[in-house]
Each structure stands twice: as structure tokens, then as C-alpha cells.
mmCIF file of the C-alpha atoms, coordinates in Angstrom:
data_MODEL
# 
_entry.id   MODEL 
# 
loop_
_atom_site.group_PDB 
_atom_site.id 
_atom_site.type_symbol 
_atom_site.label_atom_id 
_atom_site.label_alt_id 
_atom_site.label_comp_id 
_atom_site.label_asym_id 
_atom_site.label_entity_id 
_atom_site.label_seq_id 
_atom_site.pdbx_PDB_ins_code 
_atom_site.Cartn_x 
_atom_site.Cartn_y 
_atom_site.Cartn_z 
_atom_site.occupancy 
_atom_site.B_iso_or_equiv 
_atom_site.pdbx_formal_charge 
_atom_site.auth_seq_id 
_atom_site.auth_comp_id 
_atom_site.auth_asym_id 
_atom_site.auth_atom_id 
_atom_site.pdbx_PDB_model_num 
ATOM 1   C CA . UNK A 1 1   ? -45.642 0.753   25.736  1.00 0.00 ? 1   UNK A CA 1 
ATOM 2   C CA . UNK A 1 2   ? -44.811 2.053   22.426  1.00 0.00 ? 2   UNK A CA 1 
ATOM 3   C CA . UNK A 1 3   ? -41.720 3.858   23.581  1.00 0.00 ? 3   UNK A CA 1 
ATOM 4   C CA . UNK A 1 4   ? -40.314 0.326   24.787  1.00 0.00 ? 4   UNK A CA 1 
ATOM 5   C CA . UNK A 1 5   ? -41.023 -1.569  21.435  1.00 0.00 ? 5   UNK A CA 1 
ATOM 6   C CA . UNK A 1 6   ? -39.298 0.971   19.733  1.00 0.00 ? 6   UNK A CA 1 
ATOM 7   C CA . UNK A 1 7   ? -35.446 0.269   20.335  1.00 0.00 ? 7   UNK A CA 1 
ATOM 8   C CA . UNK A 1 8   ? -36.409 -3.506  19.654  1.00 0.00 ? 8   UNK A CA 1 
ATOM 9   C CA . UNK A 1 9   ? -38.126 -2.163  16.381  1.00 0.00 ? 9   UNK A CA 1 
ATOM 10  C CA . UNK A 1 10  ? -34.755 -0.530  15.457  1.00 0.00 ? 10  UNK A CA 1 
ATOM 11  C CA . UNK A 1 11  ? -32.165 -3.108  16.053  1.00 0.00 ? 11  UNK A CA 1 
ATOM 12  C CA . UNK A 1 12  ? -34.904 -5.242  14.218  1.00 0.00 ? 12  UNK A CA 1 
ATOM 13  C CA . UNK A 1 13  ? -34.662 -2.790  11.071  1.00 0.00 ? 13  UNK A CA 1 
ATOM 14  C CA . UNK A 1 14  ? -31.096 -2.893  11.023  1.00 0.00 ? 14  UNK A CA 1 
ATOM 15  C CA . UNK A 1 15  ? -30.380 -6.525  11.312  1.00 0.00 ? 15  UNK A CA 1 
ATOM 16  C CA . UNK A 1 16  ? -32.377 -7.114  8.513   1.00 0.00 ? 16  UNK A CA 1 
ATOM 17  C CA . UNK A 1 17  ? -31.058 -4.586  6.550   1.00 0.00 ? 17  UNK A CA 1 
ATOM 18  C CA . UNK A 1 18  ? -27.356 -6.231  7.425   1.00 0.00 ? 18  UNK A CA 1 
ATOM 19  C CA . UNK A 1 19  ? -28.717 -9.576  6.368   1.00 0.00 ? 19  UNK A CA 1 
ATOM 20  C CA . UNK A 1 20  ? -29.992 -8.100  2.901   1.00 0.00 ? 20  UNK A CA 1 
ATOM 21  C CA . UNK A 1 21  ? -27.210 -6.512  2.392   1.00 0.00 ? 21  UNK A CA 1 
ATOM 22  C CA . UNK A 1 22  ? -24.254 -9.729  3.479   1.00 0.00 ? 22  UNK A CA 1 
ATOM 23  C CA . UNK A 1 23  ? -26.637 -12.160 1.367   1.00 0.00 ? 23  UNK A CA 1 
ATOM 24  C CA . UNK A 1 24  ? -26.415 -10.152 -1.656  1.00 0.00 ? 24  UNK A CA 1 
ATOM 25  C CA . UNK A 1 25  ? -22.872 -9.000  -2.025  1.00 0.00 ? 25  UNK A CA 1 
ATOM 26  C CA . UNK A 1 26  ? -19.803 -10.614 -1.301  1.00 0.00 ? 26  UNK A CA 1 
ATOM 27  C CA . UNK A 1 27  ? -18.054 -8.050  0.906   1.00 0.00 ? 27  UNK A CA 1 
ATOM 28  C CA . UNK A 1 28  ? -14.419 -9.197  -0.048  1.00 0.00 ? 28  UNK A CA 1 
ATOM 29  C CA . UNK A 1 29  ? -15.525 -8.293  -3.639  1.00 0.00 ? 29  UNK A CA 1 
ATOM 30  C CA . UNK A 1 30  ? -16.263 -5.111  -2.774  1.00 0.00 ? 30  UNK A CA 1 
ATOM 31  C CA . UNK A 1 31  ? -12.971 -4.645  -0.668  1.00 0.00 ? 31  UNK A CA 1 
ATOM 32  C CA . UNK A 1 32  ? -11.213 -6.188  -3.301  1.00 0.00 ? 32  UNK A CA 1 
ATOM 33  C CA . UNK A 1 33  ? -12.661 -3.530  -5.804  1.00 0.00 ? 33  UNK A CA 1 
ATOM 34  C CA . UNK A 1 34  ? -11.925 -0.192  -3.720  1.00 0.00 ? 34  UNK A CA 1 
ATOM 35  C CA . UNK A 1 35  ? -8.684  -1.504  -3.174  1.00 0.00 ? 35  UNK A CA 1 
ATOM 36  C CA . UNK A 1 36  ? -7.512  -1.571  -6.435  1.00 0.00 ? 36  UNK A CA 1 
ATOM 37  C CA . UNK A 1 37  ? -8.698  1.732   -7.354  1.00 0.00 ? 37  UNK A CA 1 
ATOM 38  C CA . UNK A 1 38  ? -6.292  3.528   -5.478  1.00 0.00 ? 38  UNK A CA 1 
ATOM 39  C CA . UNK A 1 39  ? -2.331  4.003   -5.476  1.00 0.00 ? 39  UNK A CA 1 
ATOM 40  C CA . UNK A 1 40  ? 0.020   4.756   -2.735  1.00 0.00 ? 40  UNK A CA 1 
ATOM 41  C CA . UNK A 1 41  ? 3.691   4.824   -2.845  1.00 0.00 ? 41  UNK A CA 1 
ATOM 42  C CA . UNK A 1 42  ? 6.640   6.617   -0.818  1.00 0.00 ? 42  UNK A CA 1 
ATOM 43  C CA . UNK A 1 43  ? 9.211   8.597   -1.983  1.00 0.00 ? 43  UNK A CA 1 
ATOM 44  C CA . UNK A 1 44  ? 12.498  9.876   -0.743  1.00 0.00 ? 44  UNK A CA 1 
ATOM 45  C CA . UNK A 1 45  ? 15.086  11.694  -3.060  1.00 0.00 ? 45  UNK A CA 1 
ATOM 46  C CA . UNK A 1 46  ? 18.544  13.854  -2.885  1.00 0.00 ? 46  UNK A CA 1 
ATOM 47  C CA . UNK A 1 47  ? 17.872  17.760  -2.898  1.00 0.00 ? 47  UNK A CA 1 
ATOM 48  C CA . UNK A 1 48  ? 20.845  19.221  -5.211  1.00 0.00 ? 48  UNK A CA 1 
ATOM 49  C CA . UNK A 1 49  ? 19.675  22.770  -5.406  1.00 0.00 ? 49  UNK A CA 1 
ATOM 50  C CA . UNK A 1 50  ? 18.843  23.585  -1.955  1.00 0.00 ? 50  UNK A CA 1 
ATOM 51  C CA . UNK A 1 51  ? 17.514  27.217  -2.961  1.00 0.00 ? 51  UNK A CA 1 
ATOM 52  C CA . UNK A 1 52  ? 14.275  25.460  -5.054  1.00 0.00 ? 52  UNK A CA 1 
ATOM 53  C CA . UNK A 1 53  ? 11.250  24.397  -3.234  1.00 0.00 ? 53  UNK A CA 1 
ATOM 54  C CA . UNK A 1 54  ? 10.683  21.102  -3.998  1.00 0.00 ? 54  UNK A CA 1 
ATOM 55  C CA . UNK A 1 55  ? 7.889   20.175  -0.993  1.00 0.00 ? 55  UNK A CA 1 
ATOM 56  C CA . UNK A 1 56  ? 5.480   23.038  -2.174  1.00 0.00 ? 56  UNK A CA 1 
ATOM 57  C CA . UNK A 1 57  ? 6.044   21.771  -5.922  1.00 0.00 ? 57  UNK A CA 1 
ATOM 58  C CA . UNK A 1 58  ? 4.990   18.352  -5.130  1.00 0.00 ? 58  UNK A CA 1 
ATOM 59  C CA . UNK A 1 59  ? 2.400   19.463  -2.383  1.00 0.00 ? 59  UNK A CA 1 
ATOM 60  C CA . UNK A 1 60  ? 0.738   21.709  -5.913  1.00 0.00 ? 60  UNK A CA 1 
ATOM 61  C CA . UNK A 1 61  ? 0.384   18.704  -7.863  1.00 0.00 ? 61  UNK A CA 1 
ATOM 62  C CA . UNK A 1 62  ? -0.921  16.106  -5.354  1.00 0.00 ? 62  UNK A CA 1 
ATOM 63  C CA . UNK A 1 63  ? -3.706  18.753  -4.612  1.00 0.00 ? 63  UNK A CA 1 
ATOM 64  C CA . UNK A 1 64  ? -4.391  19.443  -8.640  1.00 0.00 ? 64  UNK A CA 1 
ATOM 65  C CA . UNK A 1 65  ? -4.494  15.323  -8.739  1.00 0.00 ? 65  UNK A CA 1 
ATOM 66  C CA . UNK A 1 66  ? -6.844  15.490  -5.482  1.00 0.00 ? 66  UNK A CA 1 
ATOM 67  C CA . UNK A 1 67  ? -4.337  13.153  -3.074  1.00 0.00 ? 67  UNK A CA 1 
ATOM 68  C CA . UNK A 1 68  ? -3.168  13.380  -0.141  1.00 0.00 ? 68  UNK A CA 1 
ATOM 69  C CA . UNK A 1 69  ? -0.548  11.966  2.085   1.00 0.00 ? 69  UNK A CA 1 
ATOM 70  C CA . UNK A 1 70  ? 2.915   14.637  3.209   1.00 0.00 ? 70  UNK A CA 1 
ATOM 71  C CA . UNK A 1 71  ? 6.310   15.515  2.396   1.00 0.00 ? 71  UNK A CA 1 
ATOM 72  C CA . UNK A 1 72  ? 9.253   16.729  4.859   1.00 0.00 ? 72  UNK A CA 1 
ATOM 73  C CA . UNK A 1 73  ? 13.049  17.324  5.164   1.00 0.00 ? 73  UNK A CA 1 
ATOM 74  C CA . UNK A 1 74  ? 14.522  14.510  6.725   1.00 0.00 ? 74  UNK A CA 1 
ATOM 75  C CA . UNK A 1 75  ? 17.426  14.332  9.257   1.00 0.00 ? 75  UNK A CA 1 
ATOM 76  C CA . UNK A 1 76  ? 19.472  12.616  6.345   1.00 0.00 ? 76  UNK A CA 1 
ATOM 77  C CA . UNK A 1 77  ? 19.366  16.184  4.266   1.00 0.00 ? 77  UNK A CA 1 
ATOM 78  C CA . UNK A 1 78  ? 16.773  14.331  1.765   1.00 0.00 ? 78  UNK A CA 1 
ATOM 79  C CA . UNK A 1 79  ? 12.735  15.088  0.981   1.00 0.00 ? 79  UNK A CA 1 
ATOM 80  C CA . UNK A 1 80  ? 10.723  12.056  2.124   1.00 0.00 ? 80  UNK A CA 1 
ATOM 81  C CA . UNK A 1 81  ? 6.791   11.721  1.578   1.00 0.00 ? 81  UNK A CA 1 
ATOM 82  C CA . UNK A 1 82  ? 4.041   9.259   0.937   1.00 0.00 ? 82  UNK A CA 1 
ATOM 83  C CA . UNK A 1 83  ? 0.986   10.047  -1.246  1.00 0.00 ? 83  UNK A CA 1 
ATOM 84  C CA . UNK A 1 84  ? -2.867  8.215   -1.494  1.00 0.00 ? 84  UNK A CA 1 
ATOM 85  C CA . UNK A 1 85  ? -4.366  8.614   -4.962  1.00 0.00 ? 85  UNK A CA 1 
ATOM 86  C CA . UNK A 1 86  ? -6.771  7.487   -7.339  1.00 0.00 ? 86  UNK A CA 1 
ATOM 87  C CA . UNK A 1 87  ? -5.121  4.874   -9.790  1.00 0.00 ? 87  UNK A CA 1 
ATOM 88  C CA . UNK A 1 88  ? -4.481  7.198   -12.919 1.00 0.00 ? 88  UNK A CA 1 
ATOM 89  C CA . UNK A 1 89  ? -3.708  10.486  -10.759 1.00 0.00 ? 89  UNK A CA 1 
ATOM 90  C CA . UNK A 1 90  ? -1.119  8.089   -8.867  1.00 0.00 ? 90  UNK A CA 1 
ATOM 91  C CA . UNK A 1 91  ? 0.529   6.842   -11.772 1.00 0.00 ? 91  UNK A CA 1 
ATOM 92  C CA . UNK A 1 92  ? 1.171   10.283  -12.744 1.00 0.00 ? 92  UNK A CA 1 
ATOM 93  C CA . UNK A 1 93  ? 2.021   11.593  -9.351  1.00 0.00 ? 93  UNK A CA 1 
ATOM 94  C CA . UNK A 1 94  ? 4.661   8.214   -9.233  1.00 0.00 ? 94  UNK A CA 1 
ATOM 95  C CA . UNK A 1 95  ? 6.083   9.742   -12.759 1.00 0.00 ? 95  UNK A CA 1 
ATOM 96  C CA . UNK A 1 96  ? 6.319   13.479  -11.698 1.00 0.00 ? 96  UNK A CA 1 
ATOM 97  C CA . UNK A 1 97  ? 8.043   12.629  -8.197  1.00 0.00 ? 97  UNK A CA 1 
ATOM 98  C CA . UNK A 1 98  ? 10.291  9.941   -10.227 1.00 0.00 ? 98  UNK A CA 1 
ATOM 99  C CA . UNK A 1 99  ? 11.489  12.660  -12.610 1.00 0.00 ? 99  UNK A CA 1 
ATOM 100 C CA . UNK A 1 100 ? 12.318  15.299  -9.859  1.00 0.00 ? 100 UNK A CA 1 
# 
């Protein structure tokens, strides 16, 4: 008998716990919030010296800043990437790949 009451205990548990929780925050607040604490941008930009490796340079600092995201040749002969970061570490990321 026990063993039956016990799923129904569960889903009981966590629908309150869903209730407490959507009653007491706003959840586009909270969105909202995490939202605005990150930064992501793309980037694409002409390669004049070809022998210099630009892609590990930039790969170095978005690990030191803790982002993520890529960077690849393109077709077009030109380095193209994206990059997810924490607001400060992304404005600083936006500056370093803006002054390459």
C-alpha cells in the first residue's frame, strides 16, 4: 500500500514546491536578471599577416576571461567567431577582438 502512495506523495511534494516557488518570485525578473549579466557578440575581421595565429590568440584570452563560443577561417579568407561572456569579461573580450 505504501509503495502506491508514494509516487502520489512525490508529484504532491513537487507541485507544492512549484507553487512556493511561482508565488514568490516573478520568473521574468529572474530571466530578465541572468540575461543581462552576460555578453555575446560576433566577430569577423581581415587577416593581413597570414604567418600570425590569430584563432589561438583569441581562443587564450576567451579562456583567461572564462567564455566560450569559437573562431574559424572562413571561405572569404577572413577569421569569424562568436563569444558568451560575463558582462565585464565581454566588454573586454569586445575591445581586444576590436583592436586586432
Amino acid at each position: 500500500m505504501t509503495l502506491t502512495l508514494l509516487p502520489n506523495i512525490l508529484l504532491l511534494c513537487i507541485l507544492s514546491v512549484l507553487v512556493i516557488v511561482s508565488d514568490s518570485t516573478d520568473m521574468h525578473e529572474v530571466w530578465s536578471d541572468k540575461a543581462l549579466r552576460y555578453t555575446g557578440f560576433r566577430f569577423e575581421f581581415s587577416v593581413n599577416n597570414q604567418e600570425f595565429d590569430f584563432k589561438s590568440l583569441i581562443r587564450s584570452r576567451a579562456e583567461n576571461n572564462f567564455c566560450f563560443g569559437w573562431v574559424q577561417d572562413s571561405p572569404r579568407g577572413t577569421i569569424v567567431g562568436e563569444a558568451r561572456c560575463k558582462n565585464e569579461a565581454g566588454q573586454k573580450m569586445i575591445e581586444f577582438v576590436s583592436a586586432l
